[in-house]
N, C-alpha and C positions, 0 to 999 in steps of 0.2 A: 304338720300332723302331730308332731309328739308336744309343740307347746299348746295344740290344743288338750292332750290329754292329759298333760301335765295339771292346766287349767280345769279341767272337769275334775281330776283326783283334790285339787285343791279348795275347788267346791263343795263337793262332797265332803272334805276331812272337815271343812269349816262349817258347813251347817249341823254336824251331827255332835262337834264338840260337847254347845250348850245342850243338847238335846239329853245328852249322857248323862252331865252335871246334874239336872234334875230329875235324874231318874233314881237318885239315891233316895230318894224320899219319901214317904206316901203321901195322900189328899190331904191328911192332920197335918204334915209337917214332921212328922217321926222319920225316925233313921230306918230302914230296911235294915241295912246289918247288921244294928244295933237288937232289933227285933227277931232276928233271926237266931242269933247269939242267944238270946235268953230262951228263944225254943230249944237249942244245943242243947241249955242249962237245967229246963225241964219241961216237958212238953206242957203248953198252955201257957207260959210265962211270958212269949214271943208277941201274944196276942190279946192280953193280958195291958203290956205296956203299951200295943197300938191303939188301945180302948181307952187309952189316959190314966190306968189303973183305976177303970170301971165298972166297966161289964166283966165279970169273970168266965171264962171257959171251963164250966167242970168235968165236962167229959175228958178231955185232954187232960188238964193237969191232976185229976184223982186216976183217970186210968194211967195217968205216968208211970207210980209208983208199982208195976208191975213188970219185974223184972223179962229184958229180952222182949216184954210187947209194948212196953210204954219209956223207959229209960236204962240200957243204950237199947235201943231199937223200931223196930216199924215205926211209931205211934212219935218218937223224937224227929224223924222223917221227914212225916208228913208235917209235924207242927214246924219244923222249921222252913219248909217249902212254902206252908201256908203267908208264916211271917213273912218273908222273901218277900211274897206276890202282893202283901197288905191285905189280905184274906181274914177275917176277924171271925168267921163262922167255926161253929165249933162241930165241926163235920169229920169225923173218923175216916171215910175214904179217901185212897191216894188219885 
């Protein structure tokens, strides 16, 4: 009984390894944390870089500059939740 469950724990750690490893990543190919990170740095910026440094989010990163609702606060947030998730919508709700 236990080298069966020994055997299942070691199924399961083995199939979820890779699974992890690409979960750093979005569908482009960008780094989530990396992305995330520049939301930290100002909201929009997160989203900004998952776009290829294309499509710009102006609600996020013009409402940043608004102290306590855009940067450090609410609006930093969500933009980096967004990043996280590879969410490139430039959508104010959390």
């Amino acid at each position: 009984m236990k080298a069966i469950a020994s055997l299942l724990i070691l199924c399961v750690v083995g199939l979820s390894a890779p699974a992890s490893a690409d979960n750093t990543r979005c569908k482009n190919g960008r780094s989530k944390n990396e992305a995330m990170w520049y939301s930290i740095a100002h909201p929009g910026l997160g989203e900004y870089y998952l776009n290829n440094w294309e499509s710009f989010p102006k609600n996020k990163f013009w409402l940043g500059f608004i102290p306590f609702y855009g940067w450090p606060g609410y609006l930093q947030a969500v933009s980096a939740r967004d990043a996280k998730n590879c969410d490139t919508r430039d959508n104010l709700n959390w």
